[in-house]
mmCIF file of the N, C-alpha and C atoms, coordinates in Angstrom:
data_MODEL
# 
_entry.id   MODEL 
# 
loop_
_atom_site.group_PDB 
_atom_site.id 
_atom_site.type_symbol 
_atom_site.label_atom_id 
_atom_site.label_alt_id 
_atom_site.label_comp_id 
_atom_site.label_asym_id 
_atom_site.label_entity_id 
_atom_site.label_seq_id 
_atom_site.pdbx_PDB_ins_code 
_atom_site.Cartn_x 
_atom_site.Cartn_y 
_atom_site.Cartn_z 
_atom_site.occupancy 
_atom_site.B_iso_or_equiv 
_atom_site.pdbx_formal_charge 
_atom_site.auth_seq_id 
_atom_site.auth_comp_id 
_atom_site.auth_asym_id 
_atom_site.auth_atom_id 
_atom_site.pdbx_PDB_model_num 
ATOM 1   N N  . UNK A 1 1  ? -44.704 51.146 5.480   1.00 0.00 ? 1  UNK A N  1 
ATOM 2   C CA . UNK A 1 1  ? -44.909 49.715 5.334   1.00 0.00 ? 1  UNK A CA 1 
ATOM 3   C C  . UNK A 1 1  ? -43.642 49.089 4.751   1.00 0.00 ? 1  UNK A C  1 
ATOM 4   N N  . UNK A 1 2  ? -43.145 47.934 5.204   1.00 0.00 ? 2  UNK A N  1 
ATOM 5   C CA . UNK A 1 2  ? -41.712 47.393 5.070   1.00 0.00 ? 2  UNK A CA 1 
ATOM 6   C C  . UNK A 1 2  ? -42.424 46.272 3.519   1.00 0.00 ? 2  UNK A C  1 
ATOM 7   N N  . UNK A 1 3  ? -41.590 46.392 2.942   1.00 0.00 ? 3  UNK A N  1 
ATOM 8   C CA . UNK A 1 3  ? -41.544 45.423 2.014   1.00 0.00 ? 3  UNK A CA 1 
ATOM 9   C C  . UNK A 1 3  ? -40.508 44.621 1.812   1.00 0.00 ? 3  UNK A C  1 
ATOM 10  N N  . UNK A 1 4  ? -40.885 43.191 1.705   1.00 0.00 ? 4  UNK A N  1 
ATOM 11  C CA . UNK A 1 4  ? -40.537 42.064 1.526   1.00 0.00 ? 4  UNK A CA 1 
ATOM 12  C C  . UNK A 1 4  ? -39.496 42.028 0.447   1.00 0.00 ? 4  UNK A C  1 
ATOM 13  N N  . UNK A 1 5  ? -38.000 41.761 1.449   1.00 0.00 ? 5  UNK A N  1 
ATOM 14  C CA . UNK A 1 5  ? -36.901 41.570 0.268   1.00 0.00 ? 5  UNK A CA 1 
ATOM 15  C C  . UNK A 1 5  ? -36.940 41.094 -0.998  1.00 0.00 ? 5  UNK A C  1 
ATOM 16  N N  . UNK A 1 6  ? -37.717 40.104 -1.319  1.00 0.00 ? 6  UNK A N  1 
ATOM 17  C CA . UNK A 1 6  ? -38.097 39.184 -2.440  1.00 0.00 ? 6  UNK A CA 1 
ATOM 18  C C  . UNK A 1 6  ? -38.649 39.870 -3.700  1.00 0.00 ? 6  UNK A C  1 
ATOM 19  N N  . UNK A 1 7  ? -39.220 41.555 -3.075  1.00 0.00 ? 7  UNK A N  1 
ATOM 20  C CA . UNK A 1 7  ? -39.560 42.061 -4.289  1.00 0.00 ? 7  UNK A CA 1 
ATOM 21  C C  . UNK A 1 7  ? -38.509 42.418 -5.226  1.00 0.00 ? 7  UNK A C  1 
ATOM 22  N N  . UNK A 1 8  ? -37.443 42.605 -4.635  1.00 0.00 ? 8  UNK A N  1 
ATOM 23  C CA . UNK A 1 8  ? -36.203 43.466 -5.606  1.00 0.00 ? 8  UNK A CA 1 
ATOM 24  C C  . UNK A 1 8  ? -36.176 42.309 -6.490  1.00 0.00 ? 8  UNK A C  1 
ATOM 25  N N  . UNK A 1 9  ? -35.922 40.704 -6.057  1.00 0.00 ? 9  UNK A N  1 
ATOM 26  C CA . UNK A 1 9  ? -35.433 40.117 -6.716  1.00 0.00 ? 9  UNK A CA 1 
ATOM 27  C C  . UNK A 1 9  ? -36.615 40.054 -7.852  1.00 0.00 ? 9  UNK A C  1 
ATOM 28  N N  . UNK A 1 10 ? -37.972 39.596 -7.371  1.00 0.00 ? 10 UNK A N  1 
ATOM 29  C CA . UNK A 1 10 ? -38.918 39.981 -8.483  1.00 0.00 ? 10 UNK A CA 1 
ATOM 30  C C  . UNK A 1 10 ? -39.001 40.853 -9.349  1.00 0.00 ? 10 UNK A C  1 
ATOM 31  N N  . UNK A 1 11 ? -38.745 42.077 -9.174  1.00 0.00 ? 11 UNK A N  1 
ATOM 32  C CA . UNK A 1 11 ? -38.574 43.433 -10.061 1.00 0.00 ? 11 UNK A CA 1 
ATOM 33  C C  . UNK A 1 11 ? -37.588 42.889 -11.042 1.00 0.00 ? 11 UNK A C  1 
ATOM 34  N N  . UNK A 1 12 ? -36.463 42.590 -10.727 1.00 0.00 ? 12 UNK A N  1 
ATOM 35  C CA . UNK A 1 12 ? -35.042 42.576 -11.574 1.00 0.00 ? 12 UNK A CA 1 
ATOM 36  C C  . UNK A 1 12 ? -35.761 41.412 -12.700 1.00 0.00 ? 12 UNK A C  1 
ATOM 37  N N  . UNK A 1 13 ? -36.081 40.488 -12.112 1.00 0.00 ? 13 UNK A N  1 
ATOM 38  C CA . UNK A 1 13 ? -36.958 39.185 -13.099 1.00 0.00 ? 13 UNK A CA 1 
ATOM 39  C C  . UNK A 1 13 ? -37.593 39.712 -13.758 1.00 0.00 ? 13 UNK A C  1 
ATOM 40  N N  . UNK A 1 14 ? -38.640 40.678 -13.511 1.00 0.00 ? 14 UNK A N  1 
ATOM 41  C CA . UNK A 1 14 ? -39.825 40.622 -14.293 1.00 0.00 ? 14 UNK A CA 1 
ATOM 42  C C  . UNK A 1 14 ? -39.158 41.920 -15.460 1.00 0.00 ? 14 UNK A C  1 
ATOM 43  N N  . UNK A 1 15 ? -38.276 42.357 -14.953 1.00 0.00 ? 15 UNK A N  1 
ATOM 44  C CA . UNK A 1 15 ? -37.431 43.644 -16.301 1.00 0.00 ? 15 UNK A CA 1 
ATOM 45  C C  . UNK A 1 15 ? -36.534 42.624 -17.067 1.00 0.00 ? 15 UNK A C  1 
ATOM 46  N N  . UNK A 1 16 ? -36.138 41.734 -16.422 1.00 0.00 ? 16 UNK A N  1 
ATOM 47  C CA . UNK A 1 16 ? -34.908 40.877 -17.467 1.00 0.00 ? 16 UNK A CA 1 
ATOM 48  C C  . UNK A 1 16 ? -36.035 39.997 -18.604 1.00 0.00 ? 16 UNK A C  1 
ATOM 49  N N  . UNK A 1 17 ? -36.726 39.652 -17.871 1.00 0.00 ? 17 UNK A N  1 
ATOM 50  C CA . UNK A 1 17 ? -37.505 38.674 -18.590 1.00 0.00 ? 17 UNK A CA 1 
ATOM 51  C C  . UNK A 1 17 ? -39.007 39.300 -19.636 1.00 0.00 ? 17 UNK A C  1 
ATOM 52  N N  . UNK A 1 18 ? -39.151 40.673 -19.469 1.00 0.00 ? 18 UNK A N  1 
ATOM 53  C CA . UNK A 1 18 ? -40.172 41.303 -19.627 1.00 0.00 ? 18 UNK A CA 1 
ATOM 54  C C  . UNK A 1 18 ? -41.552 40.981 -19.743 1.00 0.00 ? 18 UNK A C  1 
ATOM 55  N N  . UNK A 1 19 ? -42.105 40.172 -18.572 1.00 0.00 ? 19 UNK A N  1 
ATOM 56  C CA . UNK A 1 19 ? -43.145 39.305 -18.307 1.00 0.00 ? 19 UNK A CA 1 
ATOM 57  C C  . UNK A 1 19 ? -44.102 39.908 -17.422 1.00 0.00 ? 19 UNK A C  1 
ATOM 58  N N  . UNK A 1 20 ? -45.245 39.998 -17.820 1.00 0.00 ? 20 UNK A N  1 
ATOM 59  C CA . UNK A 1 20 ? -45.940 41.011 -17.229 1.00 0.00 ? 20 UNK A CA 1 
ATOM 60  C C  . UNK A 1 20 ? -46.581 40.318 -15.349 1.00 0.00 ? 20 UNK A C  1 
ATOM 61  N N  . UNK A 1 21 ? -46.397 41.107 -14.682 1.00 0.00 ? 21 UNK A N  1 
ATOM 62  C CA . UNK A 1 21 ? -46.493 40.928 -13.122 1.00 0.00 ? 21 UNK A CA 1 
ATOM 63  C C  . UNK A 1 21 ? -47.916 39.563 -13.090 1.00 0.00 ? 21 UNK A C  1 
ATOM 64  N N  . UNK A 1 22 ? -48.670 39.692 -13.666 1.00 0.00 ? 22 UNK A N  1 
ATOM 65  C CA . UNK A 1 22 ? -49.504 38.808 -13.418 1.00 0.00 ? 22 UNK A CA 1 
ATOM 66  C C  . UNK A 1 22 ? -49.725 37.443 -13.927 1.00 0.00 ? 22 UNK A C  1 
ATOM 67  N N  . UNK A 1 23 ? -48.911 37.593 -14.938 1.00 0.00 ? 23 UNK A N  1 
ATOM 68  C CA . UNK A 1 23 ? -48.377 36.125 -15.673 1.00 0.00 ? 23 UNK A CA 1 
ATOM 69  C C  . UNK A 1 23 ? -47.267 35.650 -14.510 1.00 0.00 ? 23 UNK A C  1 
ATOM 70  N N  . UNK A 1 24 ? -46.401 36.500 -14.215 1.00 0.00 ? 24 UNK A N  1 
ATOM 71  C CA . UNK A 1 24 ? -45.439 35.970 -13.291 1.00 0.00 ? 24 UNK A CA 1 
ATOM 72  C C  . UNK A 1 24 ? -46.095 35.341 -12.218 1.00 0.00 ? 24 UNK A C  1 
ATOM 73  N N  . UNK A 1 25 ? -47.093 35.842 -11.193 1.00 0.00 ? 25 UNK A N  1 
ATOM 74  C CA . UNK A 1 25 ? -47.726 35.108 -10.117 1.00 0.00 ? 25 UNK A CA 1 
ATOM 75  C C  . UNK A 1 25 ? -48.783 34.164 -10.529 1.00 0.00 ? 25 UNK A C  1 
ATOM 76  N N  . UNK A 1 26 ? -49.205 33.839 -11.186 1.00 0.00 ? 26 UNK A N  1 
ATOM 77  C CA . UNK A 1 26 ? -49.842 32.895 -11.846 1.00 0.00 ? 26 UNK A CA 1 
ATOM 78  C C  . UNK A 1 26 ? -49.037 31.752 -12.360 1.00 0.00 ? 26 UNK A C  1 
ATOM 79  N N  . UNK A 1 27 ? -47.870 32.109 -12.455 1.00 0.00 ? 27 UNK A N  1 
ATOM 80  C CA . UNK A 1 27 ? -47.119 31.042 -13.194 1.00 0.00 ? 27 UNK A CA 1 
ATOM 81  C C  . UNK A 1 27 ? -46.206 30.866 -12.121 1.00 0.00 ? 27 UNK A C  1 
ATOM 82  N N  . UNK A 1 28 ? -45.865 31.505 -10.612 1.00 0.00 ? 28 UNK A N  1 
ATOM 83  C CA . UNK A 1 28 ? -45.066 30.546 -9.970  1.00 0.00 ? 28 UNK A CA 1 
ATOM 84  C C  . UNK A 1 28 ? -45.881 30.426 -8.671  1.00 0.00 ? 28 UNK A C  1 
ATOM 85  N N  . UNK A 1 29 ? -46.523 31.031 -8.407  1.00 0.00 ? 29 UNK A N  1 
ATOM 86  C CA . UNK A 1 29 ? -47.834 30.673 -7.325  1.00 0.00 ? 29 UNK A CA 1 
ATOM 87  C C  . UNK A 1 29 ? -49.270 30.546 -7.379  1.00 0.00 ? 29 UNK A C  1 
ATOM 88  N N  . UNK A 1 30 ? -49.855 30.460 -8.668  1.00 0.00 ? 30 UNK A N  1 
ATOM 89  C CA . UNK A 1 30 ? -50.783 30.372 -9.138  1.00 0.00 ? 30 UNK A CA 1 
ATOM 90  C C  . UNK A 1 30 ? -51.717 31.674 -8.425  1.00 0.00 ? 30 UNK A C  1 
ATOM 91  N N  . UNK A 1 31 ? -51.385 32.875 -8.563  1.00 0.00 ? 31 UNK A N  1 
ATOM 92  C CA . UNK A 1 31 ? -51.998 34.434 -7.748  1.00 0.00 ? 31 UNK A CA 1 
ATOM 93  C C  . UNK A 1 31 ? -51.838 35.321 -8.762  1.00 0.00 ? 31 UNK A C  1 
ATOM 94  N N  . UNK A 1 32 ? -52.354 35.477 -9.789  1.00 0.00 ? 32 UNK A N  1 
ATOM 95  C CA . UNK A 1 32 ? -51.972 36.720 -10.413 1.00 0.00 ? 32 UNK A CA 1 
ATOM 96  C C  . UNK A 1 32 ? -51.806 37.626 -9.543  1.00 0.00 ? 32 UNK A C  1 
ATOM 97  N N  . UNK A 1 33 ? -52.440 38.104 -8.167  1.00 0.00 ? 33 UNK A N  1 
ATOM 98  C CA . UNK A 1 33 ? -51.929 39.395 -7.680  1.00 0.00 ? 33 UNK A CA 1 
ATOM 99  C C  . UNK A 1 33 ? -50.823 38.976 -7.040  1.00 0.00 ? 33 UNK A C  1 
ATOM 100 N N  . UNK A 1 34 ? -50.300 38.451 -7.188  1.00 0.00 ? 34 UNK A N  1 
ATOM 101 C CA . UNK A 1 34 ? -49.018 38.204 -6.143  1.00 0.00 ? 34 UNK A CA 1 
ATOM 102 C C  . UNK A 1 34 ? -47.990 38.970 -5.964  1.00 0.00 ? 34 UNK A C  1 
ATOM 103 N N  . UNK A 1 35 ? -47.619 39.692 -7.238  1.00 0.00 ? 35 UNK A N  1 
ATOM 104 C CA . UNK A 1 35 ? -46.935 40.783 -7.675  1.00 0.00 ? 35 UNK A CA 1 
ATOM 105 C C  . UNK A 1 35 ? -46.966 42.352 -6.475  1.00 0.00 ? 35 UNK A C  1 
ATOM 106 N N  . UNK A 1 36 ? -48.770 42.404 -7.268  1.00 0.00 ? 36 UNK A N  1 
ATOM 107 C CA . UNK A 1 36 ? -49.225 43.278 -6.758  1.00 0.00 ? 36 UNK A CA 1 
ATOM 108 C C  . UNK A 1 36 ? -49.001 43.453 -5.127  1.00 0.00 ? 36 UNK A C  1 
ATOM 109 N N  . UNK A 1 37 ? -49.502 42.656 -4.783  1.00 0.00 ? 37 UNK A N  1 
ATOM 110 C CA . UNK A 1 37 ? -49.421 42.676 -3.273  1.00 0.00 ? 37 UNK A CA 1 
ATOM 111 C C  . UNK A 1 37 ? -48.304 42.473 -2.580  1.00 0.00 ? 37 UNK A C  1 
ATOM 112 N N  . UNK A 1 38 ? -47.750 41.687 -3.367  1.00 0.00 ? 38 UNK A N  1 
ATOM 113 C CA . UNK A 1 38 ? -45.849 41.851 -2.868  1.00 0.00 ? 38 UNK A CA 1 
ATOM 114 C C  . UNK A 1 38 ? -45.405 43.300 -2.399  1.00 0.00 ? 38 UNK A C  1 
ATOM 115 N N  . UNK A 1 39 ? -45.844 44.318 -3.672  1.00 0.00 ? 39 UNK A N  1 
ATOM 116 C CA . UNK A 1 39 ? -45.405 45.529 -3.850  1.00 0.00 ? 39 UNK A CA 1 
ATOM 117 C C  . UNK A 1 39 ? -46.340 45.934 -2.545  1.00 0.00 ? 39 UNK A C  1 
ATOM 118 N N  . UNK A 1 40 ? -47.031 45.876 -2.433  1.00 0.00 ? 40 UNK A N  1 
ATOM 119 C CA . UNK A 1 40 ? -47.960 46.563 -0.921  1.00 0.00 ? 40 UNK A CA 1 
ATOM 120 C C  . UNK A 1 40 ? -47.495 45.787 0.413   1.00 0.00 ? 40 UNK A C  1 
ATOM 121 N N  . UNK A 1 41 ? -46.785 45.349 0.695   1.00 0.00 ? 41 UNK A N  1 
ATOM 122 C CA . UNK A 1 41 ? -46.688 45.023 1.665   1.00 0.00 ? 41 UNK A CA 1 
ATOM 123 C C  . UNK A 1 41 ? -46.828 43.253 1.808   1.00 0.00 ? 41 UNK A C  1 
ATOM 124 N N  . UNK A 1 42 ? -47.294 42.242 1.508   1.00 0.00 ? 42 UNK A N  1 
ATOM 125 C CA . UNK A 1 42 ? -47.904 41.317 1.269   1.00 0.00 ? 42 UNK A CA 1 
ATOM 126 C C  . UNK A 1 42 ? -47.133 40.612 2.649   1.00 0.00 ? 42 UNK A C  1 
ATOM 127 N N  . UNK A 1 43 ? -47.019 39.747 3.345   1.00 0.00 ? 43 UNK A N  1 
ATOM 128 C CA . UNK A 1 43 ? -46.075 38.665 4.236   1.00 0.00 ? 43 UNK A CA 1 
ATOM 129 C C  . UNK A 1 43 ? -45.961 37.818 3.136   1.00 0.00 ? 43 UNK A C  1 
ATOM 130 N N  . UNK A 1 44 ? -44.943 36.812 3.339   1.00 0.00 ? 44 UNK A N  1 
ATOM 131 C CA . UNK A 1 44 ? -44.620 35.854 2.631   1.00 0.00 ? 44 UNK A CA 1 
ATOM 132 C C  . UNK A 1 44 ? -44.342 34.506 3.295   1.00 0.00 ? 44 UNK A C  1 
ATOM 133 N N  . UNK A 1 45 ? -44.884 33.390 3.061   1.00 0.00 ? 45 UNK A N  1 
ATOM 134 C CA . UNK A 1 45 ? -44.418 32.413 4.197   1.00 0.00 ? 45 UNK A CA 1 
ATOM 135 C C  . UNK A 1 45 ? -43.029 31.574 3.350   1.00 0.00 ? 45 UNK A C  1 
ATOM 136 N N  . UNK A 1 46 ? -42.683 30.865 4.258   1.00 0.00 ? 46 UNK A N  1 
ATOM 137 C CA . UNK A 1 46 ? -40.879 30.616 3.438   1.00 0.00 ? 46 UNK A CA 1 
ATOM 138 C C  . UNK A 1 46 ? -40.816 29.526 2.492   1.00 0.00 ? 46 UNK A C  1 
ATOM 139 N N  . UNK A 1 47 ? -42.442 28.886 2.620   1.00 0.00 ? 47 UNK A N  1 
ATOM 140 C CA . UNK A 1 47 ? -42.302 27.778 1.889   1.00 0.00 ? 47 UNK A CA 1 
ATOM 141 C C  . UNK A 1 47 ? -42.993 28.217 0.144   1.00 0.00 ? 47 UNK A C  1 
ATOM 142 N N  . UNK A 1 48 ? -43.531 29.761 0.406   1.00 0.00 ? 48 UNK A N  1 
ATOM 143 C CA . UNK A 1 48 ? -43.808 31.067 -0.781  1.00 0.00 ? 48 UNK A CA 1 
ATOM 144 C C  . UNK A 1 48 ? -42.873 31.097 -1.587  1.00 0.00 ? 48 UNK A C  1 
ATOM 145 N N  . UNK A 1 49 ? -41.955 31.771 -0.545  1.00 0.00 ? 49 UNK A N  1 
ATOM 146 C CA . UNK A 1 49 ? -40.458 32.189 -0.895  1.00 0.00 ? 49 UNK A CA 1 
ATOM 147 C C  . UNK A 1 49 ? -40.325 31.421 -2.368  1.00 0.00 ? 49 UNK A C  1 
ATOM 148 N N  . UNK A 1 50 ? -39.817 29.659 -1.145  1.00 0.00 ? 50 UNK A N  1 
ATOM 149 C CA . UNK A 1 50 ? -39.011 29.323 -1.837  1.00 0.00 ? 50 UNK A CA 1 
ATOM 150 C C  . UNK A 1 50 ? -39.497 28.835 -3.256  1.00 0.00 ? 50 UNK A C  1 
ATOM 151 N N  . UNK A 1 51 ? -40.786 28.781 -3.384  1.00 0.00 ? 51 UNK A N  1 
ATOM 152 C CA . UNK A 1 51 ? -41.336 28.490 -4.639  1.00 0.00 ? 51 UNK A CA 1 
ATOM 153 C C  . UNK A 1 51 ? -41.275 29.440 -5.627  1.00 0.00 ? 51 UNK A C  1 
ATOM 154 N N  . UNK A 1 52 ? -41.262 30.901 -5.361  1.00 0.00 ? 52 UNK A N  1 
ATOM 155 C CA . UNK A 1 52 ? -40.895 31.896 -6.049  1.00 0.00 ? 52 UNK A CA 1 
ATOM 156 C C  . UNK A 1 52 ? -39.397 32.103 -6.487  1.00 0.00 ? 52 UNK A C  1 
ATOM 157 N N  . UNK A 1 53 ? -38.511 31.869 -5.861  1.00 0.00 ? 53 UNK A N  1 
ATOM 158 C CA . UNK A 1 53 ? -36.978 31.972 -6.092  1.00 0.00 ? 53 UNK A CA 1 
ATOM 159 C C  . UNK A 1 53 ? -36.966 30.242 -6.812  1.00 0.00 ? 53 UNK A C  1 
ATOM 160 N N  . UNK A 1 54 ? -37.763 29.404 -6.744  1.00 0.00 ? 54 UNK A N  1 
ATOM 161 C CA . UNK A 1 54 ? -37.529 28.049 -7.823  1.00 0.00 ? 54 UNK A CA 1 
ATOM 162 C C  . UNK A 1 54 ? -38.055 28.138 -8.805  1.00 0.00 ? 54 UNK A C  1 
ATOM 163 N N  . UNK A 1 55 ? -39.277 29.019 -9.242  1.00 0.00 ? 55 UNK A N  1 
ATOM 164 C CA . UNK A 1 55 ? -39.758 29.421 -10.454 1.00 0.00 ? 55 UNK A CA 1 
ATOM 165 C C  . UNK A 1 55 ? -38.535 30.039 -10.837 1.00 0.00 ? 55 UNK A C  1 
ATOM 166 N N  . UNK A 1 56 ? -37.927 31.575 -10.763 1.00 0.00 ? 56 UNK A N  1 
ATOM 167 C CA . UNK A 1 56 ? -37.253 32.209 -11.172 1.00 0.00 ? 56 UNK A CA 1 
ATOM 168 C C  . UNK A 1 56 ? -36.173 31.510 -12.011 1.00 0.00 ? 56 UNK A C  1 
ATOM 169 N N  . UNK A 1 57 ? -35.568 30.576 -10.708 1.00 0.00 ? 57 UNK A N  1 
ATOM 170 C CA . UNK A 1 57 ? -34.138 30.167 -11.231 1.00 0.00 ? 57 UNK A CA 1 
ATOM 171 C C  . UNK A 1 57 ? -34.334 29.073 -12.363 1.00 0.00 ? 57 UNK A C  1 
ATOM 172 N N  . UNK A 1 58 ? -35.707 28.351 -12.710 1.00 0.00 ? 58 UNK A N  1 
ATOM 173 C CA . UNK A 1 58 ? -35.704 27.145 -13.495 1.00 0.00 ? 58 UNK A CA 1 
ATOM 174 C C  . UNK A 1 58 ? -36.336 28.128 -14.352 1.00 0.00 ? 58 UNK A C  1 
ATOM 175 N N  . UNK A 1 59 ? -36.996 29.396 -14.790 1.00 0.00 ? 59 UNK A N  1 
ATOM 176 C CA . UNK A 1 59 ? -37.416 30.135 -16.165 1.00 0.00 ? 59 UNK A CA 1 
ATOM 177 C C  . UNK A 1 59 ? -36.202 30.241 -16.440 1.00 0.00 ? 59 UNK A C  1 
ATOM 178 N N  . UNK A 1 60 ? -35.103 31.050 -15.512 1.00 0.00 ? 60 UNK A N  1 
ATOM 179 C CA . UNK A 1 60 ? -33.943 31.837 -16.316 1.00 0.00 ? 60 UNK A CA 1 
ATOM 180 C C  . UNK A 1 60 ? -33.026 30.357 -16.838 1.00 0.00 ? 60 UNK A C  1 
ATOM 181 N N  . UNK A 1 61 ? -32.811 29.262 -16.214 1.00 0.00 ? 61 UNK A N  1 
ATOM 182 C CA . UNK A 1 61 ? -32.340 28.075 -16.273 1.00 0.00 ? 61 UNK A CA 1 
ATOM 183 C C  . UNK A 1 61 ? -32.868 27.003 -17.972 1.00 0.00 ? 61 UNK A C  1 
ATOM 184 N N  . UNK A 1 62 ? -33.852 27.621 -18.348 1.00 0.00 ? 62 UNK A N  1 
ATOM 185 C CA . UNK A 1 62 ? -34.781 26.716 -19.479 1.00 0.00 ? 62 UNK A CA 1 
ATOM 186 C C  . UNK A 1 62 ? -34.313 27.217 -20.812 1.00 0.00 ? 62 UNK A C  1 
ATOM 187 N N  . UNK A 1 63 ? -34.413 26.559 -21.788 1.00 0.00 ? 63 UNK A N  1 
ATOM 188 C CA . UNK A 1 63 ? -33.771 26.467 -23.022 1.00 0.00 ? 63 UNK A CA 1 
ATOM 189 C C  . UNK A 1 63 ? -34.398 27.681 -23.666 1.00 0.00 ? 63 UNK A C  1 
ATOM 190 N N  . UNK A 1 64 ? -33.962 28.549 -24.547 1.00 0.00 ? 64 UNK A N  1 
ATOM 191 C CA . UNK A 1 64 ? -34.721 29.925 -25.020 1.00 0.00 ? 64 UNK A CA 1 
ATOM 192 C C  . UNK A 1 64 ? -35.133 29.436 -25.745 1.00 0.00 ? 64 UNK A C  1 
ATOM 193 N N  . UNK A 1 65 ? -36.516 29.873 -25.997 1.00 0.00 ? 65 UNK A N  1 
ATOM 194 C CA . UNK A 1 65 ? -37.976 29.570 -27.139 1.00 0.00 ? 65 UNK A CA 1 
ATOM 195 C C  . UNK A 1 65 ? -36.806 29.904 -28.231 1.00 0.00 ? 65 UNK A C  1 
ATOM 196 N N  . UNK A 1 66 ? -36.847 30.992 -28.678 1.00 0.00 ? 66 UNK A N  1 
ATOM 197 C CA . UNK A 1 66 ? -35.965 31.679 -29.971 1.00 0.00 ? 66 UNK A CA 1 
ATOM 198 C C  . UNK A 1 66 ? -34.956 30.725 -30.353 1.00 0.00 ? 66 UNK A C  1 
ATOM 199 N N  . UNK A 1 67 ? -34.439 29.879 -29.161 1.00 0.00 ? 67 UNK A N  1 
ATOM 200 C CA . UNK A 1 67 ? -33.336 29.065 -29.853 1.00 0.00 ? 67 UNK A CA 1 
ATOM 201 C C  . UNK A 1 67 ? -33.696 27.516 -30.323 1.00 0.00 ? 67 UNK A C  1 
ATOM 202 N N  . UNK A 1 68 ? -34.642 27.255 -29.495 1.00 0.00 ? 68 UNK A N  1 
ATOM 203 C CA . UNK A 1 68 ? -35.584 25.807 -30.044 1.00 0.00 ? 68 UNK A CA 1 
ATOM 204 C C  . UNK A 1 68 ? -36.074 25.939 -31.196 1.00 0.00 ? 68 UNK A C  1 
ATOM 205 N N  . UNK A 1 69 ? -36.448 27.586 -31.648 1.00 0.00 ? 69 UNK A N  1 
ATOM 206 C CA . UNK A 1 69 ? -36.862 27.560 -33.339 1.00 0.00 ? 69 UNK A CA 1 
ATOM 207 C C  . UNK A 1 69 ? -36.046 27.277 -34.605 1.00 0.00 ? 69 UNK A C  1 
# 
């Protein structure tokens, strides 16, 4: 089963950011399994995609909690 380029980039996110897989799809596609099923094979439609690669880049993009304290 071919998996969807988008996971690497997810993997690398969810280790940089150490955010657990189901907070991540909940919080940029509202799917907690999104993760999950990414990893199985899942299709992705492009307008998915791109909501997933705009979550990513505006978390890593946002002011650090630790530094607002």
């Amino acid at each position: 089963m071919a998996h969807h380029p988008l996971i690497t980039e997810v993997e690398a996110f969810l280790k940089s950011t150490a955010m657990a897989d189901s907070a991540f799809g909940r919080q940029a596609v509202n799917d907690w399994k999104f993760v999950r099923d990414l990893r199985n094979g899942r299709r992705v439609w492009p307008e998915t995609e791109a909501k997933v690669r705009n979550f990513m880049v505006s978390y890593r993009g946002a002011p650090s909690r630790q530094a607002a304290a």
